[in-house]
KOLDOMAR-573784 format. One record per residue (C-alpha): residue in one letter; x, y, z; residue number from 1. Coordinates in steps of 0.5 Angstrom, whole numbers, plus 500, padded with zeros to 3 digits. Each point is the difference from the previous one (the first is absolute). Layout:
residues N
site residu:A c1:X c2:Y c3:Z num:NUM
...
//
This chain:
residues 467
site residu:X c1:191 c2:205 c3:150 num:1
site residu:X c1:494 c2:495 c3:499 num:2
site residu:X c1:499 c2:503 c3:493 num:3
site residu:X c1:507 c2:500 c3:498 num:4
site residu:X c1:500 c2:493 c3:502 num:5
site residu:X c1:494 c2:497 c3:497 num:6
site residu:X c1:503 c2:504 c3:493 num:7
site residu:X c1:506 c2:496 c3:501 num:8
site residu:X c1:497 c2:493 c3:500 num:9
site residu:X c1:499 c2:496 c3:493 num:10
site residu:X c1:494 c2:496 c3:502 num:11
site residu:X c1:501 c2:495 c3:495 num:12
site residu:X c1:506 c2:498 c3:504 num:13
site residu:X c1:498 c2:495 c3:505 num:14
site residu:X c1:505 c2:502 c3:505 num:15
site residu:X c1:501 c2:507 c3:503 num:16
site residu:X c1:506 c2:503 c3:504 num:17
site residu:X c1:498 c2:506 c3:503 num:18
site residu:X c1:504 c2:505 c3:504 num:19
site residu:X c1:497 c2:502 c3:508 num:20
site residu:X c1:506 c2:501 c3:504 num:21
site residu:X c1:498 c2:497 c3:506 num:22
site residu:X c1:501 c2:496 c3:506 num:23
site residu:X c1:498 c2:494 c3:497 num:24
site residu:X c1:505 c2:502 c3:494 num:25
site residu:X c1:502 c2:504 c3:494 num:26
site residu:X c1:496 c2:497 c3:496 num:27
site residu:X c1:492 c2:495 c3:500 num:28
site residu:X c1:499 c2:495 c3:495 num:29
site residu:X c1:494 c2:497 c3:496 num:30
site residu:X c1:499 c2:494 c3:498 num:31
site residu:X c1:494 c2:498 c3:495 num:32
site residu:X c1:503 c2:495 c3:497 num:33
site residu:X c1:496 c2:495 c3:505 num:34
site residu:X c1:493 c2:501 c3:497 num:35
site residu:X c1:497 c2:495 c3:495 num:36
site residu:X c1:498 c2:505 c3:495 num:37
site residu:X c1:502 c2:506 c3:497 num:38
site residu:X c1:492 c2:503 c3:502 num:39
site residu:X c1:503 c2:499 c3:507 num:40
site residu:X c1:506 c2:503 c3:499 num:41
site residu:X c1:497 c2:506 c3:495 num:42
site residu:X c1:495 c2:501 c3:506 num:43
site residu:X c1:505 c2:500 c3:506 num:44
site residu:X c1:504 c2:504 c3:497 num:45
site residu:X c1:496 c2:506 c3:499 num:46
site residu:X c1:496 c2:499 c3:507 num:47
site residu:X c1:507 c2:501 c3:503 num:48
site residu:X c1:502 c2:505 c3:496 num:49
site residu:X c1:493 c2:504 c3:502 num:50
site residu:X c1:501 c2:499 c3:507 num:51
site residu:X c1:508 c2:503 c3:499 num:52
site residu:X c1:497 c2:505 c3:497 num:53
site residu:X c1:494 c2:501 c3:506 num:54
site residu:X c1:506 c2:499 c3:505 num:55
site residu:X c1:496 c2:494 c3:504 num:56
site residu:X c1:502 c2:496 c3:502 num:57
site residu:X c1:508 c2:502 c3:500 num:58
site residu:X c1:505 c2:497 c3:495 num:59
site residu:X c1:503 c2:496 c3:505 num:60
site residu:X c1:493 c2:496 c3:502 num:61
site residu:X c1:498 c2:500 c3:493 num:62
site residu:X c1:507 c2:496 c3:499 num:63
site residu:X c1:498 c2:495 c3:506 num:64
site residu:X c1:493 c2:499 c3:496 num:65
site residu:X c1:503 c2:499 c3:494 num:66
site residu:X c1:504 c2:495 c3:503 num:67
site residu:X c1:495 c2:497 c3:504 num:68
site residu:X c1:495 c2:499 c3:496 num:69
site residu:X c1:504 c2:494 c3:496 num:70
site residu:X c1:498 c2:496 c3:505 num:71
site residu:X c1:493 c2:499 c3:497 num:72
site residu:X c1:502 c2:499 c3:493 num:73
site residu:X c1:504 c2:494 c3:504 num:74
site residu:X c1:495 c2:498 c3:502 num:75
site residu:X c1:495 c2:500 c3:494 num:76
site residu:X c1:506 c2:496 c3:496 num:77
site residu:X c1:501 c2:496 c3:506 num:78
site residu:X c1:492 c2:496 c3:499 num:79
site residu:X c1:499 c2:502 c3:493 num:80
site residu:X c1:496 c2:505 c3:501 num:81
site residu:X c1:498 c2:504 c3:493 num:82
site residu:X c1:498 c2:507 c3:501 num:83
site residu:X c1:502 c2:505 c3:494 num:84
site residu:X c1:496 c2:506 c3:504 num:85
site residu:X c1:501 c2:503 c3:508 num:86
site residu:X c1:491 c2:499 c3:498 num:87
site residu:X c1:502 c2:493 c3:499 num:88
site residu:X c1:502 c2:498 c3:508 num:89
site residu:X c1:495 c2:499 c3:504 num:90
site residu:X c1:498 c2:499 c3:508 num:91
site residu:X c1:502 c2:493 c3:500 num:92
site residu:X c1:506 c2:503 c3:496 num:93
site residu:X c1:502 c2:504 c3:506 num:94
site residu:X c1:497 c2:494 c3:505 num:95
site residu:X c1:505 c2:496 c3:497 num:96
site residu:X c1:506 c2:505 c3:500 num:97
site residu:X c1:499 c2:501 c3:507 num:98
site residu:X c1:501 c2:493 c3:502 num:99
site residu:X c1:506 c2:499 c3:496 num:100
site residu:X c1:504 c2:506 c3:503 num:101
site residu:X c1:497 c2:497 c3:506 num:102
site residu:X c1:504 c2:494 c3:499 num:103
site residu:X c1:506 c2:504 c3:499 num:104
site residu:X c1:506 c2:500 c3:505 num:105
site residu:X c1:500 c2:508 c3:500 num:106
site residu:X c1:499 c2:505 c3:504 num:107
site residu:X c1:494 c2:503 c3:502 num:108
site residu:X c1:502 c2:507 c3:497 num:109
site residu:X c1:502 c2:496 c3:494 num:110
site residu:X c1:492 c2:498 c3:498 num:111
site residu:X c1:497 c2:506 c3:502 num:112
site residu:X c1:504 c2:504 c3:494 num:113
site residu:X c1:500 c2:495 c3:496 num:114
site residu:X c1:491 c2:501 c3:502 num:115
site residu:X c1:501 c2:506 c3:499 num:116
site residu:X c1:503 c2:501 c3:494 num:117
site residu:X c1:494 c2:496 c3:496 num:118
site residu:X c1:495 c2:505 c3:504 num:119
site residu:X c1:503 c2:505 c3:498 num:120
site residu:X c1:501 c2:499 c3:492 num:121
site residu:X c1:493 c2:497 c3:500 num:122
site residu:X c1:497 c2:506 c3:504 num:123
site residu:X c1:503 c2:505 c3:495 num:124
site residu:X c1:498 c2:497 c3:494 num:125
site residu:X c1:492 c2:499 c3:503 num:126
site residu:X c1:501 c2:507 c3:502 num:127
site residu:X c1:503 c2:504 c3:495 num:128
site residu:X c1:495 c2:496 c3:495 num:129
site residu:X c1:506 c2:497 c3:497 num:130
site residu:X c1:498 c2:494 c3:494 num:131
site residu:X c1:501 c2:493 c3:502 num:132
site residu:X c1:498 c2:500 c3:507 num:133
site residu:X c1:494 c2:497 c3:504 num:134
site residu:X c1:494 c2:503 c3:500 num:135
site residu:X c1:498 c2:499 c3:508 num:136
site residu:X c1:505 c2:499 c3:505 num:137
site residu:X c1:504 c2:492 c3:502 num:138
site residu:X c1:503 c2:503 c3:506 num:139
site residu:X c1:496 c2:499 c3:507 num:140
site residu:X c1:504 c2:504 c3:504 num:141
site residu:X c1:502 c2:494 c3:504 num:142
site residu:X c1:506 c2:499 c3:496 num:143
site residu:X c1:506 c2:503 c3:505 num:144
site residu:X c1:496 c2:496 c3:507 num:145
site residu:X c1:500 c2:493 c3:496 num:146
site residu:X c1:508 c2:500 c3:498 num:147
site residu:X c1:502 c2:502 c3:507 num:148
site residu:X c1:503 c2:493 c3:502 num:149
site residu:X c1:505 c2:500 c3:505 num:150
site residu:X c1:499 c2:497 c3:506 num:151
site residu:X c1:503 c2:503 c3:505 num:152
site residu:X c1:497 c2:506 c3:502 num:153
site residu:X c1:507 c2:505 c3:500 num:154
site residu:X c1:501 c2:506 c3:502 num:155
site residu:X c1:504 c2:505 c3:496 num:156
site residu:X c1:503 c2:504 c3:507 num:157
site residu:X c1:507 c2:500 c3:502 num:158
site residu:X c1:499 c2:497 c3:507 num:159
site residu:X c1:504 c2:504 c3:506 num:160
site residu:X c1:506 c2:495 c3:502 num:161
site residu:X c1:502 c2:501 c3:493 num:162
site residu:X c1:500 c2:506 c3:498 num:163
site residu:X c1:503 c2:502 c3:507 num:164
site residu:X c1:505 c2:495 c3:496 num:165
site residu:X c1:501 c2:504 c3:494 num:166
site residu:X c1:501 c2:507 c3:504 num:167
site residu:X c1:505 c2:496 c3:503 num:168
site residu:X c1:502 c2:498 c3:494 num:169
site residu:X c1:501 c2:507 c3:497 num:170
site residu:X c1:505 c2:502 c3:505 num:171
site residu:X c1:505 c2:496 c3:496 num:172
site residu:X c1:499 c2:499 c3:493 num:173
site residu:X c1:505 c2:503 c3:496 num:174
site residu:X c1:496 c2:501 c3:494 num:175
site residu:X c1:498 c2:507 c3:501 num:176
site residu:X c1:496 c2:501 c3:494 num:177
site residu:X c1:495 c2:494 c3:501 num:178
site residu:X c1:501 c2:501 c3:509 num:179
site residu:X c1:497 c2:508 c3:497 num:180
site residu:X c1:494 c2:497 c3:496 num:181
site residu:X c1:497 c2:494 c3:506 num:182
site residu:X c1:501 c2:506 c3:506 num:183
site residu:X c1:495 c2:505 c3:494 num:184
site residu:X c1:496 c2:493 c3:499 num:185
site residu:X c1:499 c2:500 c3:508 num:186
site residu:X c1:498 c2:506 c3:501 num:187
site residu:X c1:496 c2:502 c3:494 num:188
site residu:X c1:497 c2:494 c3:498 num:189
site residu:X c1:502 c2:503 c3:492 num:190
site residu:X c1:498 c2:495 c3:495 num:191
site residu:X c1:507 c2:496 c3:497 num:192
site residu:X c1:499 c2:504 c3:493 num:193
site residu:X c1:498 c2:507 c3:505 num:194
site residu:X c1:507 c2:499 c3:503 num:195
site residu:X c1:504 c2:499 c3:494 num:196
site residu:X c1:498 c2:506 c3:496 num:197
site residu:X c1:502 c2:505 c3:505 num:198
site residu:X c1:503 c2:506 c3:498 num:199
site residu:X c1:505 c2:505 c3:502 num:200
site residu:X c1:496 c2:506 c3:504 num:201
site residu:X c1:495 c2:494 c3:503 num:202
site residu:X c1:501 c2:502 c3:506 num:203
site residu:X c1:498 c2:508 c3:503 num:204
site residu:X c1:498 c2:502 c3:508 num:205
site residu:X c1:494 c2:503 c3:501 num:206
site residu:X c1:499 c2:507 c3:503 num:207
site residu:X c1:500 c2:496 c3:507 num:208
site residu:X c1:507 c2:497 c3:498 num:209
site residu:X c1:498 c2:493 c3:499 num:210
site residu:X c1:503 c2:496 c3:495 num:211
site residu:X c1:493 c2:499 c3:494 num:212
site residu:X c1:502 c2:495 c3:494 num:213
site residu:X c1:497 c2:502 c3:493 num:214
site residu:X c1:497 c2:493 c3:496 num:215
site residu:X c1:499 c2:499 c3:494 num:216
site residu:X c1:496 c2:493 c3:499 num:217
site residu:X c1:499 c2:498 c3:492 num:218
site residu:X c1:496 c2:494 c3:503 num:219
site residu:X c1:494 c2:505 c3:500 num:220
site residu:X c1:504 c2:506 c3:497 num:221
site residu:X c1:499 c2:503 c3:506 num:222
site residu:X c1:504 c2:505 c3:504 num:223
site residu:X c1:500 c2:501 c3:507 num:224
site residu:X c1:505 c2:503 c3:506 num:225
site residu:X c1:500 c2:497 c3:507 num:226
site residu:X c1:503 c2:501 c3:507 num:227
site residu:X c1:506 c2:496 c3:501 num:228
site residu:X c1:505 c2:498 c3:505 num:229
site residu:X c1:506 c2:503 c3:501 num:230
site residu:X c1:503 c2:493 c3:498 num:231
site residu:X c1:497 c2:501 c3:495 num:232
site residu:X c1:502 c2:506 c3:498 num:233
site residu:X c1:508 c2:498 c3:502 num:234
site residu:X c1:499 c2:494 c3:496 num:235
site residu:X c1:497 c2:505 c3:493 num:236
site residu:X c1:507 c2:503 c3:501 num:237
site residu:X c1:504 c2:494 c3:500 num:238
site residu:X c1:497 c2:498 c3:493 num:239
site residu:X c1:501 c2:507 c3:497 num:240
site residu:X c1:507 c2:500 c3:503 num:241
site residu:X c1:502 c2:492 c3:498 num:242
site residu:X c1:496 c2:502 c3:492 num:243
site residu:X c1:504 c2:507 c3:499 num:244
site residu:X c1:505 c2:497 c3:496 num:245
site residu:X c1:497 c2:496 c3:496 num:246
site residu:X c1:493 c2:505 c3:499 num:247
site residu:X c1:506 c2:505 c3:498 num:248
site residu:X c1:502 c2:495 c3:495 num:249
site residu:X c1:494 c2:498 c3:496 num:250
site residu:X c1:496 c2:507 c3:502 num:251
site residu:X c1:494 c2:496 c3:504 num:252
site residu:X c1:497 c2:503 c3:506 num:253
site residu:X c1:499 c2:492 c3:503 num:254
site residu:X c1:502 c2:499 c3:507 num:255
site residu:X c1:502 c2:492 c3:498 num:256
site residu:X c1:505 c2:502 c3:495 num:257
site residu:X c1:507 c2:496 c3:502 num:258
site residu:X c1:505 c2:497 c3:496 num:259
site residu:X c1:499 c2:493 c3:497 num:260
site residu:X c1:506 c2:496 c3:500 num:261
site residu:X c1:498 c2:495 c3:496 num:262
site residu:X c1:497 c2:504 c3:494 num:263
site residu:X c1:506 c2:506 c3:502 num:264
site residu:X c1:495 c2:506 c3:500 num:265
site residu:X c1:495 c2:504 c3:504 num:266
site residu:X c1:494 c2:498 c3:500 num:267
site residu:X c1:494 c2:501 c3:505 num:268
site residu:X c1:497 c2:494 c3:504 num:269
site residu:X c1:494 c2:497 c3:498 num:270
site residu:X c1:495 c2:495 c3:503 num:271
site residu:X c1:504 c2:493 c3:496 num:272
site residu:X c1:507 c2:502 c3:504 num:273
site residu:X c1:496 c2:502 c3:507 num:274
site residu:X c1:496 c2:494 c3:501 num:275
site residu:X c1:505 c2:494 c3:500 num:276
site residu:X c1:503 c2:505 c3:506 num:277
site residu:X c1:495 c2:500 c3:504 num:278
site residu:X c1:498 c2:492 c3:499 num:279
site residu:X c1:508 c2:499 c3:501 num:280
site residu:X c1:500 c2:506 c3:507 num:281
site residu:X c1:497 c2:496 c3:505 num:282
site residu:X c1:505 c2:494 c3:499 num:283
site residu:X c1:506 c2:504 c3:500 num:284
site residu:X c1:498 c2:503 c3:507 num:285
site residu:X c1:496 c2:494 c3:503 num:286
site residu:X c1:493 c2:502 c3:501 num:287
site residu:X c1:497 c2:494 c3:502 num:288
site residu:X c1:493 c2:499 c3:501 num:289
site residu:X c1:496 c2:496 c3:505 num:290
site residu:X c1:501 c2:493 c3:496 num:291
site residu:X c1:507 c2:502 c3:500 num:292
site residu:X c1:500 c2:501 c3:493 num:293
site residu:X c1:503 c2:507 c3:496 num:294
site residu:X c1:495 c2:505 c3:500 num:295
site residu:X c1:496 c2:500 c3:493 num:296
site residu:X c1:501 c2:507 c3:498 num:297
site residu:X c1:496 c2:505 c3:495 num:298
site residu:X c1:501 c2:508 c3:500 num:299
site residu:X c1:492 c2:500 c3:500 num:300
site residu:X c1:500 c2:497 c3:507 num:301
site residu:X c1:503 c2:507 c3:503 num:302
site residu:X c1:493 c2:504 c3:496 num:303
site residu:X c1:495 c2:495 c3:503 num:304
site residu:X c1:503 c2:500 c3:508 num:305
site residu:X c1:501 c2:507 c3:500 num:306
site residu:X c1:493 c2:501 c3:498 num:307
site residu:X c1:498 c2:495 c3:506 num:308
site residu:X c1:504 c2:504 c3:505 num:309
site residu:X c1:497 c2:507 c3:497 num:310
site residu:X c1:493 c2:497 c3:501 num:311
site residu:X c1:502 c2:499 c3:507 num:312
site residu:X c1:502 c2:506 c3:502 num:313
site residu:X c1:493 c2:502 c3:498 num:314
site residu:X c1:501 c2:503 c3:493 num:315
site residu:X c1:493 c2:500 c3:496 num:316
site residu:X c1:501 c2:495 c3:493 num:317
site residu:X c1:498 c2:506 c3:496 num:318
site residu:X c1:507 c2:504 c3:503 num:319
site residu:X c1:504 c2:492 c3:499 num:320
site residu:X c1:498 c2:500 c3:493 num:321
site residu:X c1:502 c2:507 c3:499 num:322
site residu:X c1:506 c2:499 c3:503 num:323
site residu:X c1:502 c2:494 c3:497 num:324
site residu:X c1:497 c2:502 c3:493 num:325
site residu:X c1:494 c2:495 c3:500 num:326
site residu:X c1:495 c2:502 c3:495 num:327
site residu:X c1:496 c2:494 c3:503 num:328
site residu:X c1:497 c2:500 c3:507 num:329
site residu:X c1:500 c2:492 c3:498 num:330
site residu:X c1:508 c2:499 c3:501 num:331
site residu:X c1:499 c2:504 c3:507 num:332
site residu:X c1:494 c2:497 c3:502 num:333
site residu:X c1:505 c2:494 c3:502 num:334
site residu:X c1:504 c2:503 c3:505 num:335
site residu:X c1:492 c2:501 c3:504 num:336
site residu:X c1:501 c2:493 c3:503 num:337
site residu:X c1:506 c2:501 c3:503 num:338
site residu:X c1:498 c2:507 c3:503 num:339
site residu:X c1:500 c2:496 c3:507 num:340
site residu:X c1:507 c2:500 c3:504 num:341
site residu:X c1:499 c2:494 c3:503 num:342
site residu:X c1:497 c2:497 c3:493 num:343
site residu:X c1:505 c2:503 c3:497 num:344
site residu:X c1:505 c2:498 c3:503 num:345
site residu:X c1:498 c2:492 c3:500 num:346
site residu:X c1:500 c2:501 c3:492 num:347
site residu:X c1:507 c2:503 c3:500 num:348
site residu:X c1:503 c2:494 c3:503 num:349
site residu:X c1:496 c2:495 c3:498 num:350
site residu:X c1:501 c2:501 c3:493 num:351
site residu:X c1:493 c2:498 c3:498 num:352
site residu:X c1:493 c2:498 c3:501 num:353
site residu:X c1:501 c2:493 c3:499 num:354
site residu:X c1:498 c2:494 c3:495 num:355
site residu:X c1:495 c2:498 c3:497 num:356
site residu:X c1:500 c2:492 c3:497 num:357
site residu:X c1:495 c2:495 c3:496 num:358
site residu:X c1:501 c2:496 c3:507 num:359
site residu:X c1:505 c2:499 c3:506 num:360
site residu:X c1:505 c2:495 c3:497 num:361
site residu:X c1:507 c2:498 c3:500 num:362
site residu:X c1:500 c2:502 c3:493 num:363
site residu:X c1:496 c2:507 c3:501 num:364
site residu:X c1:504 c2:502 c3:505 num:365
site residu:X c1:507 c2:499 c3:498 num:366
site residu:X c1:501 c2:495 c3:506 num:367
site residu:X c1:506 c2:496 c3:501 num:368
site residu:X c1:496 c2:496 c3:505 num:369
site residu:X c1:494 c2:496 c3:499 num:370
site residu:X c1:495 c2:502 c3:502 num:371
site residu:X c1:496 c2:495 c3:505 num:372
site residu:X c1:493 c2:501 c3:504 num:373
site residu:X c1:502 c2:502 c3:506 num:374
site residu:X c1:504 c2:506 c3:497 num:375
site residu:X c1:494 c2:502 c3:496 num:376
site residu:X c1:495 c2:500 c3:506 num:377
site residu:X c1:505 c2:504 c3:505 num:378
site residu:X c1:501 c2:505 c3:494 num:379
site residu:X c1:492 c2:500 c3:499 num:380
site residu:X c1:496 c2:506 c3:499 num:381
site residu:X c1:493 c2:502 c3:500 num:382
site residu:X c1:501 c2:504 c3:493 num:383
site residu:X c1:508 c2:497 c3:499 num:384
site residu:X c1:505 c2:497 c3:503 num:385
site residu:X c1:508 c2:504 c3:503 num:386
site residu:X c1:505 c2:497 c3:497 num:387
site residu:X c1:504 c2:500 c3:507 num:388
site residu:X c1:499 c2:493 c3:502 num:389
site residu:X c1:501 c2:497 c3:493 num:390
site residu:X c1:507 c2:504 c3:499 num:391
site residu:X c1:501 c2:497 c3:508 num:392
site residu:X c1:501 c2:508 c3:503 num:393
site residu:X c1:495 c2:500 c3:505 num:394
site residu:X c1:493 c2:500 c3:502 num:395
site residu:X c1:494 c2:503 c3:497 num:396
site residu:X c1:500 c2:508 c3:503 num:397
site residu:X c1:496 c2:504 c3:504 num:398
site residu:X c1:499 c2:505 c3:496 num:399
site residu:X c1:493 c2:503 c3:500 num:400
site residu:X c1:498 c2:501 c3:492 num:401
site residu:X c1:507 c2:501 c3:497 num:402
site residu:X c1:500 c2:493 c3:497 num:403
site residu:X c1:498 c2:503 c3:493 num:404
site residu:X c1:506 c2:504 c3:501 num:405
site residu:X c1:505 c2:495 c3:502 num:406
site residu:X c1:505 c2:497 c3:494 num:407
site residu:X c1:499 c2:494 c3:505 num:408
site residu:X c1:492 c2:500 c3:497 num:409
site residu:X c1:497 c2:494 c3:495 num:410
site residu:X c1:494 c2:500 c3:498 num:411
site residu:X c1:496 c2:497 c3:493 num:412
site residu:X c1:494 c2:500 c3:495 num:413
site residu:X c1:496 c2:496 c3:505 num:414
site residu:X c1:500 c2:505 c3:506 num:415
site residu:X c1:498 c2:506 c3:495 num:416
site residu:X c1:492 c2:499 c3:503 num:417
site residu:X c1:504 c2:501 c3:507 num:418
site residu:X c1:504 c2:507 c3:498 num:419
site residu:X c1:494 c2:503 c3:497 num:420
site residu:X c1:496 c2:498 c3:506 num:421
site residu:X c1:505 c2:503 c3:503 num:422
site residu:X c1:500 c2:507 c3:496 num:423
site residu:X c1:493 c2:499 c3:501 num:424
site residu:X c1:500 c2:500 c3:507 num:425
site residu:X c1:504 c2:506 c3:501 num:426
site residu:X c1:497 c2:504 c3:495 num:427
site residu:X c1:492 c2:499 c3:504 num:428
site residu:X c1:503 c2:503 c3:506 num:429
site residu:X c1:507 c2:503 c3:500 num:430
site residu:X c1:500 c2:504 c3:508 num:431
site residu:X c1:497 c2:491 c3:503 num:432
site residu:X c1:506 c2:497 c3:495 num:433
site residu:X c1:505 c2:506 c3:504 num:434
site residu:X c1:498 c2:498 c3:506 num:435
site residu:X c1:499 c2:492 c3:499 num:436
site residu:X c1:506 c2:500 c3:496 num:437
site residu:X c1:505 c2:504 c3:505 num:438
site residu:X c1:502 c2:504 c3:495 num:439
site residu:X c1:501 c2:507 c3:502 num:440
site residu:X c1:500 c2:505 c3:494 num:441
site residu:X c1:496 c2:501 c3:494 num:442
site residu:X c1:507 c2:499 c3:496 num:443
site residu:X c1:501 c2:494 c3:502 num:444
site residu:X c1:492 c2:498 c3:498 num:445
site residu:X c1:502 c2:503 c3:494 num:446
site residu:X c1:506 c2:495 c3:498 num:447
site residu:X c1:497 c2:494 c3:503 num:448
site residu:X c1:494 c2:502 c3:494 num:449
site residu:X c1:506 c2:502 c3:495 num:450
site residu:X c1:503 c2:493 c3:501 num:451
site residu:X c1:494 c2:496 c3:500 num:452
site residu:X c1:497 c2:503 c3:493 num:453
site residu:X c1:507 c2:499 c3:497 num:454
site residu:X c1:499 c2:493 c3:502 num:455
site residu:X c1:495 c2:498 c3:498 num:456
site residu:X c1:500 c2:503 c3:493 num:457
site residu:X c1:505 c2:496 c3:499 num:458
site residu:X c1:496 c2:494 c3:503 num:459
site residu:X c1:496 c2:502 c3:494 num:460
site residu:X c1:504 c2:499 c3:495 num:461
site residu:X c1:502 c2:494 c3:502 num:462
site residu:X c1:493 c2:498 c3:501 num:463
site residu:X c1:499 c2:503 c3:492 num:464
site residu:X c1:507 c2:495 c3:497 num:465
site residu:X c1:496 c2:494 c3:503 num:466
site residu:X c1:493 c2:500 c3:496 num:467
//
């Protein structure tokens, strides 16, 4: 298939529209026409054909390197910076571009892609010994930990009283497509693009009689087969009944294949279709949150709680990251500061660690109310401050060393040398911190530890953006 595509594109043409039905659609784009001269595009164009050719990485991050790396260019255009080769960019370049994405109202994933894509154009063509590029190295190795610049430190799991909401919610949703797809999400922990390209024959039993799902995940081209839930074996089932018409039609064995209205035909459900849906489904059902807003909801949050839950039911992260198809222990080794139940159930509720500012102000804080002296000393601590008092819900608690855990919790750069003393201390003599700080388990140690050198990277880096 690669061959037959790299055959078909004109690399004269400076944008390509090849075929790859996937979740994401029927076809990718490429766009070369941003790059400033025909060396780049000359050169872009053959990397990514080799890389097509490869088979790595897939067609579909290829296209969001293609489309990412534009932000660069941009950039250079942006303070009249000449280069005519990638050998023509600098360390200082990169320094620059990253207080630039830095300064941009996107999202942290966004920068990090948007890194990404330069380091891997770069590294190839210094590795691949193509002309043109630098000679030595202009990346440190610090680049994804400088462009992190949220300050609120949020978890990415679906606290319980929400999801008690949401299967609640599934009894009376009348779209038994989308109902199916968010029970297998559940359930499975399948990555969105894994759950849309299910195809007939997906689910078998296992000698046993228990219900085995077939995944086939083009993010890594990989294949795996899991044990699933009868849920989700029911839920498997619905599609194949609700897509047989359609597939009959256009000869698919995709299970998302419905019928379109608008367009007046069958076609299968990509990711551009879903996504609103599940935005739009914690409004149509009311799941509020703790703040008494609806529920932001991501289709990725499901795979991020169920490796939480798989964790503290005493699963090892080798047999998570088999289970999930992680080929990295990185993505598991997340879960690792939930394991506690206790713990645990403390971030599912809060929502997040807490909020790191340049100073504890009005403005900081987004506070309504000014802030006064005696407020600011009533919510004072050692290495913080709680946001109880200020927000004129209570007291400062008694909670032995939860507060760097707490969504309640502030702290800033001029308490880093008491977070790293703290670290410190814990670390010299971890059996006398135990007992001296009534905690009870080495898990809870370790997600004390885990929120303490989160914390203070970031300090860091904020530290770093005022020299």
């Amino acid at each position: 298939m690669n061959n037959s595509v790299v055959k078909s594109l004109d690399i004269k043409a400076d944008k390509w529209v090849i075929e790859n039905n996937s979740s994401l659609g029927k076809t990718v784009s490429f766009d070369f026409s941003y790059l400033p001269n025909e060396w780049f595009k000359k050169i872009n164009k053959e990397i990514t054909i080799e890389s097509i050719i490869l088979k790595k990485p897939t067609l579909a991050t290829l296209n969001r390197y293609n489309y990412s790396l534009r932000r660069f260019f941009e950039f250079l255009e942006k303070y009249g910076i000449e280069i005519k080769r990638y050998e023509d960019i600098t360390h200082k370049h990169i320094q620059m571009f990253i207080f630039e994405l830095k300064q941009q109202n996107i999202a942290n994933s966004t920068r990090v892609i948007t890194m990404s894509s330069l380091k891997w154009i770069i590294n190839f063509g210094m590795i691949f010994d193509y002309d043109g590029f630098p000679e030595n190295p202009i990346f440190d190795g610090d680049e994804y930990k400088t462009i992190r610049v949220e300050d609120i430190l949020k978890t990415k799991y679906i606290p319980d009283n929400i999801m008690r909401q949401i299967e609640s919610s599934l009894d009376k949703e009348e779209n038994e497509q989308l109902k199916s797809i968010i029970e297998i999400g559940i359930d499975t922990g399948l990555r969105l693009s894994e759950v849309l390209d299910l195809e007939v024959g997906c689910i078998t039993d296992d000698p046993m009689g228990n219900p085995v799902l077939h995944v086939v995940s083009k993010k890594n081209n990989t294949e795996r087969f899991i044990a699933v839930s009868r849920r989700v074996k029911r839920a498997v089932r619905k599609l194949e009944e609700l897509s047989q018409k359609g597939r009959n039609v256009i000869g698919s064995n995709n299970l998302t294949v419905y019928w379109q209205p608008n367009a007046k035909k069958y076609d299968r459900l990509y990711q551009a279709n879903l996504r609103p849906q599940i935005r739009n489904y914690p409004i149509r059902h009311n799941i509020i949150d703790e703040n008494g807003d609806h529920f932001h909801l991501k289709f990725h949050a499901f795979r991020h709680t169920l490796g939480t839950e798989m964790l503290n039911r005493g699963m090892s992260m080798f047999e998570i990251a088999e289970y999930l198809g992680q080929e990295s222990l990185h993505s598991t080794d997340s879960y690792a500061k939930l394991k506690n139940p206790t713990i645990q159930k403390e971030y599912k509720e809060l929502g997040f660690i807490g909020m790191i500012v340049e100073d504890i102000s009005q403005q900081s804080l987004n506070n309504s109310q000014k802030l006064d002296n005696q407020t600011l000393h009533s919510a004072a601590l050692p290495d913080g401050a709680c946001k109880k008092p200020i927000d004129g819900k209570g007291n400062l608690c008694a909670k032995f060393n939860m507060c760097v855990i707490c969504p309640k919790f502030i702290t800033t750069p001029e308490h880093l040398p008491i977070h790293k003393n703290h670290l410190e201390r814990l670390r010299a003599d971890r059996e006398n911190y135990k007992k001296s700080e009534y905690i009870g388990t080495e898990n809870h140690l370790e997600t004390i530890e885990k929120a303490l050198e989160t914390i203070i990277e970031r300090l860091e880096v904020m530290e770093d953006d005022k020299q």
